[in-house]
PDB file with SEQRES, HELIX, SHEET and CRYST1 records, atoms N, CA, C and O in Angstrom:
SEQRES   1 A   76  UNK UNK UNK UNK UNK UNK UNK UNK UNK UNK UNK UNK UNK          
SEQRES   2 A   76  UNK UNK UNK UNK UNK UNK UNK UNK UNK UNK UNK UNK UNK          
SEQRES   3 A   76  UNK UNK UNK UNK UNK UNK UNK UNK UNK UNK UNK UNK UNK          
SEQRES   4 A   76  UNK UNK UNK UNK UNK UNK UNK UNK UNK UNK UNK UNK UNK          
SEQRES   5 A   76  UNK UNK UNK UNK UNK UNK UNK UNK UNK UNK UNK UNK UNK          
SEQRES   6 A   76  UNK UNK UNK UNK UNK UNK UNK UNK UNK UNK UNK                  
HELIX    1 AA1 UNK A   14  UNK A   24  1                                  11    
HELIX    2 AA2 UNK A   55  UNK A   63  1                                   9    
SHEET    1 AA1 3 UNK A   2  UNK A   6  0                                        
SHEET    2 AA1 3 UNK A  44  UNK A  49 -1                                        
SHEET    3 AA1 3 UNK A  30  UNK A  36 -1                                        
CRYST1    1.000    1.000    1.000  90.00  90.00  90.00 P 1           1          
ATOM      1  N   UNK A   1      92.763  99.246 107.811  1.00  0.00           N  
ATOM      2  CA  UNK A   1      93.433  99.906 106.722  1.00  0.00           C  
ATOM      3  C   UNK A   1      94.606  99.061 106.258  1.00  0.00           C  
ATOM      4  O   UNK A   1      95.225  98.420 107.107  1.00  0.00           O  
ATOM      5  N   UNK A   2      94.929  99.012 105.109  1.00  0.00           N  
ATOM      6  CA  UNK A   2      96.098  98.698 104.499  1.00  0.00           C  
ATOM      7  C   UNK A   2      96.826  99.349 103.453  1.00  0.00           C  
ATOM      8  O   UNK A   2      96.239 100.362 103.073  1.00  0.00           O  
ATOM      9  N   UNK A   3      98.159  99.063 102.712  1.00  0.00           N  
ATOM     10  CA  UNK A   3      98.889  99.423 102.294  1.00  0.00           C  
ATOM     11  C   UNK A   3      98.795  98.401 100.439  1.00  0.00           C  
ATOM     12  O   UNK A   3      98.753  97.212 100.121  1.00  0.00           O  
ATOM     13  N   UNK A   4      98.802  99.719  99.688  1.00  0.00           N  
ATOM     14  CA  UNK A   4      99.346  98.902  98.257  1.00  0.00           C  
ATOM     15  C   UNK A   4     100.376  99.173  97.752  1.00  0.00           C  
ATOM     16  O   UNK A   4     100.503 100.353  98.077  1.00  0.00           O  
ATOM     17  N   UNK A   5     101.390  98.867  97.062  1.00  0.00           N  
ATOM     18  CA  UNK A   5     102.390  99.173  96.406  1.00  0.00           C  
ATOM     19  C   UNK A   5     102.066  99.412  95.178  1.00  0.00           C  
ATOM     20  O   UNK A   5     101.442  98.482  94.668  1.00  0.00           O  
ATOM     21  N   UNK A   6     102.287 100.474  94.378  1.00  0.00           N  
ATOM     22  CA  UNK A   6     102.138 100.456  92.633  1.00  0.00           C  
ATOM     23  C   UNK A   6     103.221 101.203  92.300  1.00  0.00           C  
ATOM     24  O   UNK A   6     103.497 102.070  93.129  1.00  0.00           O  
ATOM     25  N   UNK A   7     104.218 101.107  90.936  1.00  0.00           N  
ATOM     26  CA  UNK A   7     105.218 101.481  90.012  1.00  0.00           C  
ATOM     27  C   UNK A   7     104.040 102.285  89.101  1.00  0.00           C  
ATOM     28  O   UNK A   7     102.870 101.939  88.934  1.00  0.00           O  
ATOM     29  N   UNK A   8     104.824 103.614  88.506  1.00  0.00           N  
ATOM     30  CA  UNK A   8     104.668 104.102  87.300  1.00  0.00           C  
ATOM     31  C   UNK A   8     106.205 104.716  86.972  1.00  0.00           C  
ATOM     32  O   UNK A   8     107.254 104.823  87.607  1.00  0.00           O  
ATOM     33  N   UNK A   9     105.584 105.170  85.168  1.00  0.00           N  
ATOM     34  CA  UNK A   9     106.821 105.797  84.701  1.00  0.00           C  
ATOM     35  C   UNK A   9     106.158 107.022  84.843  1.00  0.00           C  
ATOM     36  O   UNK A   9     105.150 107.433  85.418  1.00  0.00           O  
ATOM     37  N   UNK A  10     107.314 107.608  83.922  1.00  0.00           N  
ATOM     38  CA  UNK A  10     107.262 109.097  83.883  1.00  0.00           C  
ATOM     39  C   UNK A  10     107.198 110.189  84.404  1.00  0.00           C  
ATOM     40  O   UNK A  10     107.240 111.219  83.733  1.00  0.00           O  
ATOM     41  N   UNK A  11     107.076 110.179  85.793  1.00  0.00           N  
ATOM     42  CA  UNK A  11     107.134 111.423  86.797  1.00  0.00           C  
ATOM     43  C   UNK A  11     108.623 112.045  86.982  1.00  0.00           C  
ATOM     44  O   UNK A  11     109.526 111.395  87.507  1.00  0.00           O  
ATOM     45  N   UNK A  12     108.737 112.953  86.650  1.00  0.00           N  
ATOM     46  CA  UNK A  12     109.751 113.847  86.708  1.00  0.00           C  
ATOM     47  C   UNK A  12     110.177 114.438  87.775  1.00  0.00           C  
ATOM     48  O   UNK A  12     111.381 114.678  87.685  1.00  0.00           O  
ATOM     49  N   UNK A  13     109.622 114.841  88.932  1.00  0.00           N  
ATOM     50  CA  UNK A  13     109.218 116.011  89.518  1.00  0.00           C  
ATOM     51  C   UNK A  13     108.334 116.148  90.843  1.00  0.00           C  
ATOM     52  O   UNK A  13     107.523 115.222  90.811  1.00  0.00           O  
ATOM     53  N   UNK A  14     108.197 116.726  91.707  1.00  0.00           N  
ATOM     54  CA  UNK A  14     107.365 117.099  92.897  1.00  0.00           C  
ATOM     55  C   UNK A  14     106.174 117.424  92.098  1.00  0.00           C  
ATOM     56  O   UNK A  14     105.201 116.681  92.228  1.00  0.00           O  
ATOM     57  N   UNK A  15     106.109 118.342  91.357  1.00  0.00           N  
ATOM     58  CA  UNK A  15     104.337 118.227  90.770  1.00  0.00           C  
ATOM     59  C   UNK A  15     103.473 117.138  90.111  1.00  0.00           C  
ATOM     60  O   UNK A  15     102.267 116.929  89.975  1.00  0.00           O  
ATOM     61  N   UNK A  16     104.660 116.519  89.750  1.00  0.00           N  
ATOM     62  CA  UNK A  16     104.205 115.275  88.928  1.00  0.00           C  
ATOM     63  C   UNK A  16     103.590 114.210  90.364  1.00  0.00           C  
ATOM     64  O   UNK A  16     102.683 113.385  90.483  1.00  0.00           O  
ATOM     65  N   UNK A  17     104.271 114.576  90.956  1.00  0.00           N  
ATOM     66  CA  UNK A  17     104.080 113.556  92.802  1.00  0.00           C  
ATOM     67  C   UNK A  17     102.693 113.915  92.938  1.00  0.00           C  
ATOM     68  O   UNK A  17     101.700 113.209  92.764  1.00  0.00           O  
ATOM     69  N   UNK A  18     102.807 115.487  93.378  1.00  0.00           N  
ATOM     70  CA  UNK A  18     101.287 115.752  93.513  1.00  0.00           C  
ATOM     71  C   UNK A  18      99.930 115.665  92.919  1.00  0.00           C  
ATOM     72  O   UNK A  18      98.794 115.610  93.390  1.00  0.00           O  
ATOM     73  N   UNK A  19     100.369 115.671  91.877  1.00  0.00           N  
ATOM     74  CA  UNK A  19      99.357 115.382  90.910  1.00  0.00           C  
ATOM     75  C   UNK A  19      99.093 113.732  91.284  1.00  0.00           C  
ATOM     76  O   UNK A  19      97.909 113.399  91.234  1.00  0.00           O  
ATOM     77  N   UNK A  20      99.614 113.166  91.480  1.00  0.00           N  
ATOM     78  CA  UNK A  20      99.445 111.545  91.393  1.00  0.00           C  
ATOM     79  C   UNK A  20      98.514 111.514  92.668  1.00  0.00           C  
ATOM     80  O   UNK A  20      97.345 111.140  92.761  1.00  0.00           O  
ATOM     81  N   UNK A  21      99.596 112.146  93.870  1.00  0.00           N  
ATOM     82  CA  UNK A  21      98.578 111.990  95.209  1.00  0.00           C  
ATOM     83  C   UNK A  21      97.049 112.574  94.854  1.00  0.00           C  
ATOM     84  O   UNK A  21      96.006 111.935  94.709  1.00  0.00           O  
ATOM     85  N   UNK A  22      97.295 114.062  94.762  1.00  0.00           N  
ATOM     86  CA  UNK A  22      95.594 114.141  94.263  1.00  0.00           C  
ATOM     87  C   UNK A  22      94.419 113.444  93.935  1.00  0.00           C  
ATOM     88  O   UNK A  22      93.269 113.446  94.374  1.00  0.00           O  
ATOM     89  N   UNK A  23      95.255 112.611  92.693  1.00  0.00           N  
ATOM     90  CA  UNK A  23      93.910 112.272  92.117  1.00  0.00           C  
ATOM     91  C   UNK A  23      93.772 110.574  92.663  1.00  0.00           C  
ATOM     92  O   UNK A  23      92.783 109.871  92.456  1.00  0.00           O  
ATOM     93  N   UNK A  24      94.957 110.165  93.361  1.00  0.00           N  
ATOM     94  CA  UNK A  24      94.582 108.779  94.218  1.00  0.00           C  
ATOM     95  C   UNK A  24      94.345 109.183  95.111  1.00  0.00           C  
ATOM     96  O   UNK A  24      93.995 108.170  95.716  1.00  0.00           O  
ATOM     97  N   UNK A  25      94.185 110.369  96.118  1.00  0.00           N  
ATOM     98  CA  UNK A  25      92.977 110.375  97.289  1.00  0.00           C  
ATOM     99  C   UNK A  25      92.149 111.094  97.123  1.00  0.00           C  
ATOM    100  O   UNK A  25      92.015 112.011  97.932  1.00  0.00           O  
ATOM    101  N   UNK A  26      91.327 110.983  96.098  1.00  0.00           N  
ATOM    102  CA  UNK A  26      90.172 111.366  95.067  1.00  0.00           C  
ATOM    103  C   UNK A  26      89.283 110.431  95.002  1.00  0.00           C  
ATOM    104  O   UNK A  26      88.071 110.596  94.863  1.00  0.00           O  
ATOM    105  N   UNK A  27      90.179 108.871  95.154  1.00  0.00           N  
ATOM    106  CA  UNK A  27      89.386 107.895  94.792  1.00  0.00           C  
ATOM    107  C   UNK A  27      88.331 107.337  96.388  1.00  0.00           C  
ATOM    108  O   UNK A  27      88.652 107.807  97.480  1.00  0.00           O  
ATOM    109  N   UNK A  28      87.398 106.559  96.302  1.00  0.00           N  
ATOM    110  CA  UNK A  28      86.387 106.297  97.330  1.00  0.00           C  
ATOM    111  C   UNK A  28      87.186 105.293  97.935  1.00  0.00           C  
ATOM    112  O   UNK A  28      87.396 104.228  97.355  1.00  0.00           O  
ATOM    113  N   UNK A  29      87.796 105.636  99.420  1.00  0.00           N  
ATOM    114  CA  UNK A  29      88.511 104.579 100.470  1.00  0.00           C  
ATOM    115  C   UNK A  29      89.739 104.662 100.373  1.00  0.00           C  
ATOM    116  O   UNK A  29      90.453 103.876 100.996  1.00  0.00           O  
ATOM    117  N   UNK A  30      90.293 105.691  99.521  1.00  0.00           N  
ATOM    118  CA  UNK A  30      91.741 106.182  99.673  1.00  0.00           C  
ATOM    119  C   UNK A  30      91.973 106.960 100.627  1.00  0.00           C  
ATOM    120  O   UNK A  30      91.426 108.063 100.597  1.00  0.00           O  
ATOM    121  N   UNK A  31      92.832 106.620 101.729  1.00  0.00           N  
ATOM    122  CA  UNK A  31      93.053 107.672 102.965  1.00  0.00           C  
ATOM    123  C   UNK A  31      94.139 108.348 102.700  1.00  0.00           C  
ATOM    124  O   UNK A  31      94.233 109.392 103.347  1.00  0.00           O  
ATOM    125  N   UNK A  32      95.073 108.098 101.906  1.00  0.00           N  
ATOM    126  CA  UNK A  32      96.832 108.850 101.332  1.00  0.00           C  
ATOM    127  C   UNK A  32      97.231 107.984 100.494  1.00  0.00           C  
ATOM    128  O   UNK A  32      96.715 106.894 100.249  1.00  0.00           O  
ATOM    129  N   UNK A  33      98.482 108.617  99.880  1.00  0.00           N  
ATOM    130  CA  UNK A  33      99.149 108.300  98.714  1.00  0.00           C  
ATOM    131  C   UNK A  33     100.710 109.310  99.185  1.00  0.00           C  
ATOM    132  O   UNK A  33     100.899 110.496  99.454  1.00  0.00           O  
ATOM    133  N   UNK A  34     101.719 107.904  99.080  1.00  0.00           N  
ATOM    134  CA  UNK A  34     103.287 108.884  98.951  1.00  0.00           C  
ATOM    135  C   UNK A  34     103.455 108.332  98.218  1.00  0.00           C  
ATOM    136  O   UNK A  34     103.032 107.191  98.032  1.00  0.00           O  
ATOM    137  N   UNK A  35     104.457 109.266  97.239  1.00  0.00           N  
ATOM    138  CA  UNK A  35     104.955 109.507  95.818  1.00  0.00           C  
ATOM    139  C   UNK A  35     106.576 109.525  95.999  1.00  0.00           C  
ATOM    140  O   UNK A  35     107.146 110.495  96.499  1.00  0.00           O  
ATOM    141  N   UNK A  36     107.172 108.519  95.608  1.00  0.00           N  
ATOM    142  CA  UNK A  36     108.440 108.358  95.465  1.00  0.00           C  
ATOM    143  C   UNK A  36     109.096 108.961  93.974  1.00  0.00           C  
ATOM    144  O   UNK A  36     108.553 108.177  93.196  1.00  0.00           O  
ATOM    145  N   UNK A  37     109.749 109.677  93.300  1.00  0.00           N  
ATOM    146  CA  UNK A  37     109.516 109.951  91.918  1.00  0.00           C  
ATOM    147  C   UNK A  37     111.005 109.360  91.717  1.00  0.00           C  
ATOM    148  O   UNK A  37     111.988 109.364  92.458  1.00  0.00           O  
ATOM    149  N   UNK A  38     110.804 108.901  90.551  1.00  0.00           N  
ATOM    150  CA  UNK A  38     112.695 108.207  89.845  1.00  0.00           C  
ATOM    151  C   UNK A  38     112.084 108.898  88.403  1.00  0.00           C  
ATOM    152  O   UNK A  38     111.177 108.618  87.618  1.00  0.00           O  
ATOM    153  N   UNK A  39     112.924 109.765  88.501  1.00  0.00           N  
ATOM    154  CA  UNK A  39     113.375 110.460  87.221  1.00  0.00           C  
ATOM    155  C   UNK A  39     113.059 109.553  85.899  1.00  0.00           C  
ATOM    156  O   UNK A  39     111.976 109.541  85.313  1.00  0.00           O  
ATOM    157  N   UNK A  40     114.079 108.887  85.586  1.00  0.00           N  
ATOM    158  CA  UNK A  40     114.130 108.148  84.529  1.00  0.00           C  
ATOM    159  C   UNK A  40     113.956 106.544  84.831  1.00  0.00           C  
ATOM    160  O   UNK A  40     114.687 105.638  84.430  1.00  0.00           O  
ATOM    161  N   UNK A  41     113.127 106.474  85.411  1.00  0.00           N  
ATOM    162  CA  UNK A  41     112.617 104.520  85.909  1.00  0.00           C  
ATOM    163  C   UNK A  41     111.351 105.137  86.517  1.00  0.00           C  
ATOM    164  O   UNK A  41     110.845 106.248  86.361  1.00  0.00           O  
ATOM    165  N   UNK A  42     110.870 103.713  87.515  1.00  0.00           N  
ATOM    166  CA  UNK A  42     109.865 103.292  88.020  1.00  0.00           C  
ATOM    167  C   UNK A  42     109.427 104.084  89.268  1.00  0.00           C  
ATOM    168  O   UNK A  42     109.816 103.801  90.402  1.00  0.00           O  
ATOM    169  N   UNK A  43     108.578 105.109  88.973  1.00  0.00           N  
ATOM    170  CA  UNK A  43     108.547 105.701  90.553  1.00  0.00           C  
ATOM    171  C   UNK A  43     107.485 104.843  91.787  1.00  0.00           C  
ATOM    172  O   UNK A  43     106.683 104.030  91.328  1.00  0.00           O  
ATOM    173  N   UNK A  44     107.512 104.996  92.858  1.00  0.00           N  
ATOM    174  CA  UNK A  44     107.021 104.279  93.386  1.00  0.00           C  
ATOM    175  C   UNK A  44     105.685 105.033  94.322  1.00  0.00           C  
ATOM    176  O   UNK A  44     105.645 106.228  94.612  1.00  0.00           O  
ATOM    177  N   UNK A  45     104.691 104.046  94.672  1.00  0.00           N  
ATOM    178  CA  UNK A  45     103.630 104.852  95.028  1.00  0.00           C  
ATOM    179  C   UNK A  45     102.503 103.741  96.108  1.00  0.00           C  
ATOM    180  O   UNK A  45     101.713 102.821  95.898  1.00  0.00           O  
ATOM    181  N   UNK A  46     103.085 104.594  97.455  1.00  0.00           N  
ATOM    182  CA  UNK A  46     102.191 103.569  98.439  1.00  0.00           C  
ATOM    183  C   UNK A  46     101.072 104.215  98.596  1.00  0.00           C  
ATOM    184  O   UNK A  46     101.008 105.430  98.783  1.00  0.00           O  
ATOM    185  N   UNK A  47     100.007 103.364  98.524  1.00  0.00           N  
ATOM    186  CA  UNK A  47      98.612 104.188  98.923  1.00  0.00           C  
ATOM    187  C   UNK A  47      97.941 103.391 100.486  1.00  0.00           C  
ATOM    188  O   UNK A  47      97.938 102.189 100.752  1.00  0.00           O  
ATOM    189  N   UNK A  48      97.564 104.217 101.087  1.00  0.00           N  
ATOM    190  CA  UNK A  48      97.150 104.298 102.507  1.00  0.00           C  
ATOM    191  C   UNK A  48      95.502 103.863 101.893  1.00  0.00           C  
ATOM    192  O   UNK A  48      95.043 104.671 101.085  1.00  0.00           O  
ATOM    193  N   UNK A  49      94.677 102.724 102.218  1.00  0.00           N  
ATOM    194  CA  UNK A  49      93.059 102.638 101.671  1.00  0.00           C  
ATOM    195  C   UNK A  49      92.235 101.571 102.692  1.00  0.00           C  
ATOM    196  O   UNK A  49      92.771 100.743 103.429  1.00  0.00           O  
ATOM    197  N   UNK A  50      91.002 101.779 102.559  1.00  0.00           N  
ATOM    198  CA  UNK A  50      90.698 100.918 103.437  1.00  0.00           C  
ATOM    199  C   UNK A  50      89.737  99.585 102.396  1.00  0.00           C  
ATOM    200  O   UNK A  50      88.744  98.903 102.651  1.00  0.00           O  
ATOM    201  N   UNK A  51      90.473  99.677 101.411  1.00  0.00           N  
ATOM    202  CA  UNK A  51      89.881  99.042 100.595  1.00  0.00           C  
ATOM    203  C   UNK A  51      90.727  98.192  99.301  1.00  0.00           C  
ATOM    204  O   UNK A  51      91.512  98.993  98.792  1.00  0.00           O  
ATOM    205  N   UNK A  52      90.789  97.106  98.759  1.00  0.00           N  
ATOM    206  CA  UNK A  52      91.579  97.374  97.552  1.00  0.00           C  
ATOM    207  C   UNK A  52      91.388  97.952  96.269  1.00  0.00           C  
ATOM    208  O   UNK A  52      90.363  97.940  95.586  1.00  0.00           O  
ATOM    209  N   UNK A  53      92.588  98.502  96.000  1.00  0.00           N  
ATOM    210  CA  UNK A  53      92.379  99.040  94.882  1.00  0.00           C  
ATOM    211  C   UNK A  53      92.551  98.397  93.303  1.00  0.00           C  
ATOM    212  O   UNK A  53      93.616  97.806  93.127  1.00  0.00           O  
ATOM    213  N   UNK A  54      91.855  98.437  92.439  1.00  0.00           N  
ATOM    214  CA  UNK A  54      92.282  97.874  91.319  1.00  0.00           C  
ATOM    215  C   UNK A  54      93.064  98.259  90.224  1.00  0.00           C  
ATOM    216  O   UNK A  54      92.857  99.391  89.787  1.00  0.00           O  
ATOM    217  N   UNK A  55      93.819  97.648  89.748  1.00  0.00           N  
ATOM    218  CA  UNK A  55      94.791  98.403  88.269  1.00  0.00           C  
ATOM    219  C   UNK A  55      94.086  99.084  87.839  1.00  0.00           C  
ATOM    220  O   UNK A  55      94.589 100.199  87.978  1.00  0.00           O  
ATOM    221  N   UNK A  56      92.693  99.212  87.118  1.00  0.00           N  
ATOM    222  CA  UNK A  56      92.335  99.910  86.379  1.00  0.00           C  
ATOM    223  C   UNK A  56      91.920 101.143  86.668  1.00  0.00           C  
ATOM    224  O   UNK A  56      91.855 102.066  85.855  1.00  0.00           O  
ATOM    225  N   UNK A  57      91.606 101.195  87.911  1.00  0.00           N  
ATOM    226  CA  UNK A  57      91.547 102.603  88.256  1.00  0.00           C  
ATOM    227  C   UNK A  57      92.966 103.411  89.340  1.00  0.00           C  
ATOM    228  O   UNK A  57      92.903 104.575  89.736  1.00  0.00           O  
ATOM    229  N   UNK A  58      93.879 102.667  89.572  1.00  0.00           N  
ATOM    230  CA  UNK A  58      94.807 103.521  89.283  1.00  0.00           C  
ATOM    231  C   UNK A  58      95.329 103.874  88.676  1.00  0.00           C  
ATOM    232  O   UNK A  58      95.846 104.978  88.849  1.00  0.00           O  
ATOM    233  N   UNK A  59      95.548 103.017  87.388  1.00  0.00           N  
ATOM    234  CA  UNK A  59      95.701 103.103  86.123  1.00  0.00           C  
ATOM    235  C   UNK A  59      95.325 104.505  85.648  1.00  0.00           C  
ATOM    236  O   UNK A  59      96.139 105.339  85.251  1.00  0.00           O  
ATOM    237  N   UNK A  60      93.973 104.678  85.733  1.00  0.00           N  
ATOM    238  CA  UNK A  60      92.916 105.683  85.100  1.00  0.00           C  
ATOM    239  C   UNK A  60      93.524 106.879  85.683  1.00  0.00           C  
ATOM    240  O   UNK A  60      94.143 107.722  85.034  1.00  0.00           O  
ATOM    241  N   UNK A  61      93.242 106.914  87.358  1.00  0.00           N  
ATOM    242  CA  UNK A  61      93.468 108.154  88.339  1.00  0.00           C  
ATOM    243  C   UNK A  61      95.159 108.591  87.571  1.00  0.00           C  
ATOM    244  O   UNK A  61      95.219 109.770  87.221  1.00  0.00           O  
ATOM    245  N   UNK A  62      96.536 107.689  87.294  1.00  0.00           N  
ATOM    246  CA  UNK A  62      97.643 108.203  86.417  1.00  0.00           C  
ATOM    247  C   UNK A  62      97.227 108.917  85.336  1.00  0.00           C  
ATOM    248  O   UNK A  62      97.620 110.060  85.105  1.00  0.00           O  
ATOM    249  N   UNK A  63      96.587 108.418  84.774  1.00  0.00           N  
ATOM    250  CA  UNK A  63      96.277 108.964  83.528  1.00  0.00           C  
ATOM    251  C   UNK A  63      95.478 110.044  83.594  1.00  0.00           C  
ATOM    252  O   UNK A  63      95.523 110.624  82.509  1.00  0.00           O  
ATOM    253  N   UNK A  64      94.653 110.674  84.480  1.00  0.00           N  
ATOM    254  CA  UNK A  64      94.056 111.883  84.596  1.00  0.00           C  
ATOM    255  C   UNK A  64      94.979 112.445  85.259  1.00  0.00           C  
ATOM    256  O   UNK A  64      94.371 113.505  85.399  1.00  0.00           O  
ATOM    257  N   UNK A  65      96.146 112.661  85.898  1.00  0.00           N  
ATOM    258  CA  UNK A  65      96.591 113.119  86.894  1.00  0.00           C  
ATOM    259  C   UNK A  65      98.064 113.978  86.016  1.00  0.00           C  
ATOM    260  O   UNK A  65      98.625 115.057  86.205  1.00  0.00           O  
ATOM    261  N   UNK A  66      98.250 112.944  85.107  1.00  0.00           N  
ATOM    262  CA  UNK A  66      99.316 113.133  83.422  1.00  0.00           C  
ATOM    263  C   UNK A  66      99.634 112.794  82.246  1.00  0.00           C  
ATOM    264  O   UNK A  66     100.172 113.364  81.297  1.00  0.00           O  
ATOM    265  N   UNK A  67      99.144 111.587  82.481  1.00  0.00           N  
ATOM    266  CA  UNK A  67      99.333 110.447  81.375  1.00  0.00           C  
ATOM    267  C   UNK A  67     100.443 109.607  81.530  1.00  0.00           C  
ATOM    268  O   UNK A  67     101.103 109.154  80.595  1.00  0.00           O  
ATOM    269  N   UNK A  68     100.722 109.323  83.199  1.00  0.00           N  
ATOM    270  CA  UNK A  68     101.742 108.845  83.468  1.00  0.00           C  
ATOM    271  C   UNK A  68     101.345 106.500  83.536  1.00  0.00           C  
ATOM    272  O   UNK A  68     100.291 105.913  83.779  1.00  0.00           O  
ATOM    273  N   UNK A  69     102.279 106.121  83.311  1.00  0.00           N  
ATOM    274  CA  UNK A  69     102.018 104.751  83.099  1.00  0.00           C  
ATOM    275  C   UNK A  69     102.121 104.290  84.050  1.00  0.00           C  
ATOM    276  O   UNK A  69     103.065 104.613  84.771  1.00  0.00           O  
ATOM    277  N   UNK A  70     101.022 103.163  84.530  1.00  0.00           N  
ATOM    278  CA  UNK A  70     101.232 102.053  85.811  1.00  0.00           C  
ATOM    279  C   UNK A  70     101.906 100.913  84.999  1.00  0.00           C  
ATOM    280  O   UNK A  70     101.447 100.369  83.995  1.00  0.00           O  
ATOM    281  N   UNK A  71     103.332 100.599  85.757  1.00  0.00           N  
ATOM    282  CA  UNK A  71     103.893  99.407  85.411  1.00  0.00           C  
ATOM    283  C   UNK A  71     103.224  98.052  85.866  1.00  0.00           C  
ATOM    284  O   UNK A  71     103.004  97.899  87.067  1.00  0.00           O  
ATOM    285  N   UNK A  72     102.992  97.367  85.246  1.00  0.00           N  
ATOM    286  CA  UNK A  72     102.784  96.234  86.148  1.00  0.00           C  
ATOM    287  C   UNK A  72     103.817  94.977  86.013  1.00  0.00           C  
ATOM    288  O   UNK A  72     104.697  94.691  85.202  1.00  0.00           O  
ATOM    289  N   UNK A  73     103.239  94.294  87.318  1.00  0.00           N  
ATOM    290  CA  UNK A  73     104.591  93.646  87.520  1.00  0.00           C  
ATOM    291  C   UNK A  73     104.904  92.215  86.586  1.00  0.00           C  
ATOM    292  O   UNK A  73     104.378  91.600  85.658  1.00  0.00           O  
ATOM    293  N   UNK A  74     105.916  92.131  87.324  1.00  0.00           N  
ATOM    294  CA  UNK A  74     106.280  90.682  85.854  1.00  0.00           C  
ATOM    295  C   UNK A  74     105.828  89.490  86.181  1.00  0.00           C  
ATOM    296  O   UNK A  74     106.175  88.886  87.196  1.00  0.00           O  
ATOM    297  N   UNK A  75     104.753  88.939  85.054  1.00  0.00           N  
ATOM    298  CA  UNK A  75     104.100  87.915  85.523  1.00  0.00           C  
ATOM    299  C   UNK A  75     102.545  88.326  85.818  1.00  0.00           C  
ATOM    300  O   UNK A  75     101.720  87.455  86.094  1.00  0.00           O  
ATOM    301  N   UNK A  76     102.251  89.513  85.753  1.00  0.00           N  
ATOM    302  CA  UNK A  76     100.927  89.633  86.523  1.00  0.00           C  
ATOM    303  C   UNK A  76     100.271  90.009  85.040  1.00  0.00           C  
ATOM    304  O   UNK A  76      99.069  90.253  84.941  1.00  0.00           O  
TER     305      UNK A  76                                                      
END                                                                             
């Protein structure tokens, strides 16, 4: 198993958290997801997987979860 790091915006909130975890251990080889939330910046979001995951579908899983944005990083 390993660990990913991903940034999004827009989470406000503990539901907004949950919603994120949900629908990233939804995905196939996701074992957990903690949800760090920053109000007004970059919240942060480690996922527990035994697999890697790709932008586009965490990307996606944000976006079903609120329409919340994956930052990506600078340079990538």
């Amino acid at each position: 198993m390993s660990t990913q790091t991903f940034h999004a915006t827009g989470l406000t909130c503990g539901h907004c958290a949950s919603a994120v975890q949900e629908e990233l251990t939804a995905l196939d080889g996701v074992e957990g997801a903690e949800v760090t939330v920053v109000k007004d910046g970059a919240s942060t979001i480690v996922v527990t997987t035994v697999r890697d995951l790709g932008q586009d579908e965490v990307s996606a899983a944000l976006d079903e979860a609120g329409g919340y944005e994956l930052v990506t990083p600078l340079g990538a």
